[in-house]
N, C-alpha and C positions, 0 to 999 in steps of 0.2 A: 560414396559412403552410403550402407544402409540406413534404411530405417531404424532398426533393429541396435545397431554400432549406437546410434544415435540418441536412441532412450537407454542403454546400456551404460551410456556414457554417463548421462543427466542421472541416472538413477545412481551409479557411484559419486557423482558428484553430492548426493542428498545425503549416502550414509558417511561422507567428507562432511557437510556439513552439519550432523547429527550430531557427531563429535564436542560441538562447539555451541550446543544449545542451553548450556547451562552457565553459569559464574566457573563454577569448577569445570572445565574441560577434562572428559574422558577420553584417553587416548584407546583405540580399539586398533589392533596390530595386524586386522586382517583387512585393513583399507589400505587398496594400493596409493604405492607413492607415498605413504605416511614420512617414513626417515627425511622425505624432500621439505614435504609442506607441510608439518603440524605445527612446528613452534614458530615455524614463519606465519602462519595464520593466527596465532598467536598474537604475535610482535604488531599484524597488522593492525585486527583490532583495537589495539592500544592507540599506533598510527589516525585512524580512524575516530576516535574517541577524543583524541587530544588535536583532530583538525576540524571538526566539527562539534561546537558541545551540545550541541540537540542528540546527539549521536552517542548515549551513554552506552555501557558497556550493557546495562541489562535490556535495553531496545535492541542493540544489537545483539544479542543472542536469543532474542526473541524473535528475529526476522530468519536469524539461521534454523532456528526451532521449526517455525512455521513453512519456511521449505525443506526444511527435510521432512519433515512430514507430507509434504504436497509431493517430493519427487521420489516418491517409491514407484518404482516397476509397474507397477499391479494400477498406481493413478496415471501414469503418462499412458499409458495401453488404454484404458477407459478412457480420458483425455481425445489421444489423437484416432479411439476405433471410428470415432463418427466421420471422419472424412476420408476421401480417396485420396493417399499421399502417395506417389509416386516420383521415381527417378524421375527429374528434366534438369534441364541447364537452369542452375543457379543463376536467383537476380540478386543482386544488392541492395540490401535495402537498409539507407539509414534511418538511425533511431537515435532522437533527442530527446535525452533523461532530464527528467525533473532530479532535484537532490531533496526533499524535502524528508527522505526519511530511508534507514538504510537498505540498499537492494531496491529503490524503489519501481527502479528500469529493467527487473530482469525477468520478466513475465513477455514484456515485449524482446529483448534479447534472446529467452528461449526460445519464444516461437518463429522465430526467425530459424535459428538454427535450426529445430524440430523439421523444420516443413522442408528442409533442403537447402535452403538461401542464406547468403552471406552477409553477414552482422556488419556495418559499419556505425561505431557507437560513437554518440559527443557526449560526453560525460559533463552534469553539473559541477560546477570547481567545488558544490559542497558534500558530494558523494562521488570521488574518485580515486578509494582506497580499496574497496572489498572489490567489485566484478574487475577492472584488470585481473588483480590477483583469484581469484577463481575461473578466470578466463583461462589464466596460467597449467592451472593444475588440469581442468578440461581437456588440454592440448596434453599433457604429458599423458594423460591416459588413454586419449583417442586420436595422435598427432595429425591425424588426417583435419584435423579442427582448425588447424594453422592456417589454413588458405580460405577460412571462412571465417574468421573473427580480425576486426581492424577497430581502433580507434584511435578519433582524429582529436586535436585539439585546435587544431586551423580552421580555414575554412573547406566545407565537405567540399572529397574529389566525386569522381564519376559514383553518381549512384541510379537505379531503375524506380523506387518509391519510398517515399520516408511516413516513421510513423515517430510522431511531435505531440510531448508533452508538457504543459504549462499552464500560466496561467491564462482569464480572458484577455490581458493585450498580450502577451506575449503569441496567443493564439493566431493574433491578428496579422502580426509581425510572419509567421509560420503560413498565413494564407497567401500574404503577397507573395514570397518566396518561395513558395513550395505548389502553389496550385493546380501547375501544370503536369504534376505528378502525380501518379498514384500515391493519396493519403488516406492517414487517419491522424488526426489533429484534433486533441482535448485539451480542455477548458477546467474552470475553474468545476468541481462535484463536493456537495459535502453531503455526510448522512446522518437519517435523523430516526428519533425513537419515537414510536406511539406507547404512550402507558394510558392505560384504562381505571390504576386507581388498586385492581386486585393484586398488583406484583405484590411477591417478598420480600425483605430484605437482601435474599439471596440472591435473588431476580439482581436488584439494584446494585449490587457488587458485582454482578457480570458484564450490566450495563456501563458502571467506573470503569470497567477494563476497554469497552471500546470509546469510553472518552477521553480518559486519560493516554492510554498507550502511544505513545510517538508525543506526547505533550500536545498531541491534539492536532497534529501538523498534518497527518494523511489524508486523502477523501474518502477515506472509509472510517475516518472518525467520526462519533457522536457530536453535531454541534448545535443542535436543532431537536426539542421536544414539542410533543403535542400531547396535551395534557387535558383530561374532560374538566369541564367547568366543577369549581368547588373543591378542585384537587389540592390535598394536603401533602405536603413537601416530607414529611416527617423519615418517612420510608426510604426514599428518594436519597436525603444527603445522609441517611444512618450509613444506607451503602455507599456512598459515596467516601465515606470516611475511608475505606480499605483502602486508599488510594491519599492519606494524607501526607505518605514518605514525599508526594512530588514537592513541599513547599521545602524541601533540603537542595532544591536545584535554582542554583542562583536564576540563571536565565526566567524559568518559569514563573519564579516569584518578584522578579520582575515585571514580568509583562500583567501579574497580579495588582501589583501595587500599583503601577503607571494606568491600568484600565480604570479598577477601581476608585483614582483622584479625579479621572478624567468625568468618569458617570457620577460620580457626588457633588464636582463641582458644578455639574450641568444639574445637579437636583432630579437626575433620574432616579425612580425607584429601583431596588436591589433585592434579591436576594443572596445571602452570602451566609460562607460556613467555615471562613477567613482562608480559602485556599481554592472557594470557586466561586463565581458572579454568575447568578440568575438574572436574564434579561429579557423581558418581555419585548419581542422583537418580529417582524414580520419576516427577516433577513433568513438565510442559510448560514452564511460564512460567519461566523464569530471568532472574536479576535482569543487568541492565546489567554485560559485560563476563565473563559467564559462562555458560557452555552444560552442559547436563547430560548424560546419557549412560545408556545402561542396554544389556547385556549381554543377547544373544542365541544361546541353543544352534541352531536351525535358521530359514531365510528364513519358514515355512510360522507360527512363534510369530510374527514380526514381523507378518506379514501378519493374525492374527487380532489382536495388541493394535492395528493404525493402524485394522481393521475395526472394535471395540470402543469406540476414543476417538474416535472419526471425528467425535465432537461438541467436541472440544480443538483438533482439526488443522485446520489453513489449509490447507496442504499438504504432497505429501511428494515429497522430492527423493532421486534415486538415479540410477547405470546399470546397477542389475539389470533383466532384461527381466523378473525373475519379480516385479518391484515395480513398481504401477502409480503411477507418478508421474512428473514433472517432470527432466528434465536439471539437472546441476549446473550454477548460476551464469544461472539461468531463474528464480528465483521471485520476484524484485524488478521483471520486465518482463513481467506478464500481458500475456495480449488480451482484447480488449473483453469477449469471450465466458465468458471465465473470472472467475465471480462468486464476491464472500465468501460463505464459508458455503456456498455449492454453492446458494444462492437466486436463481433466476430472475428480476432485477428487473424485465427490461423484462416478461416474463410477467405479473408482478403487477401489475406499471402498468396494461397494456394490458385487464386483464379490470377496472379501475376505472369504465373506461365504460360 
C-alpha cells in the first residue's frame, strides 16, 4: 500500500468523522460508505456513552470534531512531509491504550498505520467502542488495511515494539514486560496555565475549556496554575462560570463533593465557586474537580520550575510572549505534529525498519 492510499484513506476517514462533530449529526451523501456506517456510528456513540459515563455524548463529539479537523489531507501531508517514509517490510507494533477519554489511543494507532506498520491494539475495557468501529469503516474504504489492524484482548501475540500508555505504576509494570523491545512508554503528564494577572474574562473561558473538557481526565488538561503574587481570582472563576453545566453530571459532582469533605475536614484552605476547588498545592495531578495553584514572585521562576518539571508537563498554556507555550482554550485540539511526552513517534517508527 502507498503512502498516498494511506493519507487518502485517514483523510476520508476525517470527513467520516466531521459528520458527527456536533449533537445534531449532519449526514453529508458524498462520504463513501455512508448507507453502511452512519446510523451505525450513530448507535455506537450511544454504545459508548451508556459504557462509559465520563464519555458523554458532547466529549464525544468533541474528540470527533477535533479529528476531523486534524485529518485533512492538506495536515497529514505537512504532518508526514518531514520525514523519509518509504515502502519496507512492515513491523508490528503493539499499542496499549489508555481509556481515560474518547479516542484517546488513536494518534498512536495512526501513526502506526501512516508509517507502513501493522497496528496491534489492546484496547482499555473503558474505551472499546469508537476505534474498532472506525477501524471497520477504514477497512471498507481502503481493504488493503485488513492485514494491518488487529486487536487483542488476550495476552499480546508476536509483536516487533510496543508503544504503552498509562499511568506511573502501570508504567513500571510496561518496563518489566516490555524492555526488551523497542518502546515508548508514558507516564503519568498534566498541564498547567501561567496567568500574569492581565487576562480577560474571555482569556479565562478559554482557559474552562481546557480545564474542564473530558471532566479534567486527559494530560492535556488544565490542573495546575501559576499565578503572580497578589493575584485576584475575580476574573479567573467569572470565566470559569461558562463551564457551570458540568455540576449536572452526577459523576463530576461527586468527586466534587467527596474532595471538598475531604479538604474541610482536614481544615485545608479553599477556594471555591461550588463546582470547582482551588488548592494551593505544590503537586501536578489534582484530583477530579480541582485545580491547584502555586504562587509566583517573577515570570523568569515560572520559567525555570515548567524547565525543571518538564518531565510532569504535557503542556503549558499562556499569552505571555515571555512563556513558551500554547494559546488559551488550544490544549484539547493538538495537531498531528504535537506528540506526548515531546516523543517523536512516527521517528521511532520509522527507524524500526
Amino acid at each position: 500500500m502507498q503512502l498516498q492510499q494511506r493519507i487518502n484513506a485517514f483523510s476520508t476517514l476525517g470527513r467520516f468523522l466531521e459528520q458527527f462533530s456536533s449533537e445534531n449529526s449532519v449526514r453529508n451523501d458524498d462520504i463513501p460508505k455512508n448507507d453502511e456506517f452512519f446510523s451505525e456510528m450513530s448507535q455506537k456513540i450511544q454504545t459508548a456513552k451508556h459504557h462509559n459515563g465520563w464519555f458523554t455524548k458532547d466529549n464525544i463529539h468533541f474528540s470527533f470534531k477535533s479529528w476531523s479537523q486534524a485529518l485533512t489531507e492538506a495536515n497529514i501531508k505537512k504532518w508526514v512531509s518531514n520525514y523519509s517514509i518509504s515502502a519496507v517490510e512492515p513491523k508490528t507494533v503493539a499499542v496499549i491504550m489508555a481509556g481515560n477519554i474518547p479516542l484517546v489511543g488513536f494518534h498512536d494507532f495512526l501513526s502506526v498505520l501512516i508509517t507502513g506498520n501493522k497496528v496491534l491494539a489492546k484496547l482499555s475495557s473503558n474505551d472499546k467502542q469508537l476505534l474498532p468501529f472506525l477501524s471497520k469503516y477504514l477497512i471498507a474504504i481502503e481493504p488493503e488495511f485488513e492485514d494491518y489492524i488487529e486487536f487483542s484482548e488476550e495476552k499480546l501475540p508476536n509483536f516487533d515494539a510496543v508503544i504503552a500508555t498509562g499511568s506511573d505504576n502501570t508504567a513500571r509494570y510496561f518496563d518489566y514486560y516490555f524492555g526488551k523491545y523497542p518502546n515508548i512508554i508514558r507516564k503519568n503528564r498534566n498541564s498547567v496555565a501561567v496567568l500574569t494577572g492581565t487576562e480577560t474574562q474571555e482569556d479565562m473561558e478559554q482557559l474552562a475549556d481546557d480545564i474542564f473538557r473530558y471532566f479534567g481526565l486527559g494530560c492535556r488538561n488544565v490542573s495546575k496554575l501559576y499565578v503572580p503574587k497578589g493575584y485576584n481570582f475575580d476574573t479567573f472563576f467569572k470565566g470559569m462560570y461558562s463551564w457551570k453545566h458540568v455540576i449536572n453530571n452526577h459523576k463530576y459532582i461527586n468527586n466534587y463533593d467527596y474532595n471538598k469533605a475531604v479538604y474541610l475536614m482536614s481544615e485545608l484552605p479553599l477556594l471555591d465557586n461550588e463546582f470547582l476547588l482551588l488548592k494551593e498545592d505544590s503537586g501536578f495531578s489534582s484530583p477530579i474537580s480541582v485545580v491547584f495553584y502555586e504562587v509566583y514572585e517573577t515570570l523568569d521562576d515560572v520559567k525555570n520550575i515548567v524547565k525543571n518539571e518538564s518531565a510532569n508537563i504535557q503542556a503549558v498554556v499562556s499569552n505571555s510572549d515571555k512563556i513558551e507555550g500554547i494559546n488559551f482554550g488550544e490544549a484539547q485540539s493538538p495537531n498531528l505534529w504535537d506528540y506526548a511526552d515531546g516523543v517523536d513517534t512516527l521517528d521511532f517508527l520509522l527507524k524500526l525498519s
